[in-house]
Steps between C-alpha positions, in 0.01 A plus 500: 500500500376775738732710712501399906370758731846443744812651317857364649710832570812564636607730758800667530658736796558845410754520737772307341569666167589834688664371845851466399590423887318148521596192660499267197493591125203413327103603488255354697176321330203352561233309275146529640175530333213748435102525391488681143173664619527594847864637476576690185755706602846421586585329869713631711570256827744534782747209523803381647826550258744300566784697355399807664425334837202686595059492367534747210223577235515265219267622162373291209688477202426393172 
């Protein structure tokens, strides 16, 4: 079985692991997905995290 050119990642806000002074404990992800080819770095979005209240930087983890 070949491998799919769209990978399923995760995103995660680099914001929460070092804010100690956020409004709800926890981290903030999101699942999205991107093209193998076109992409081959790692993504870096801005998105809303709900436990720090504000659009922070999430990155893609493994």
């Amino acid at each position: 079985m070949a491998k799919g050119v769209r990978l399923i990642i995760t995103l995660e806000c680099t914001e929460c692991r070092t804010n100690s002074d956020k409004r709800t404990q926890g981290v903030s992800r999101y699942t999205t997905t991107k093209n193998r080819r076109n992409t081959t770095g790692r993504l870096e979005l801005k998105k809303f995290c709900r436990h720090c209240n504000k659009h922070t930087v999430h990155k893609e983890i493994k």
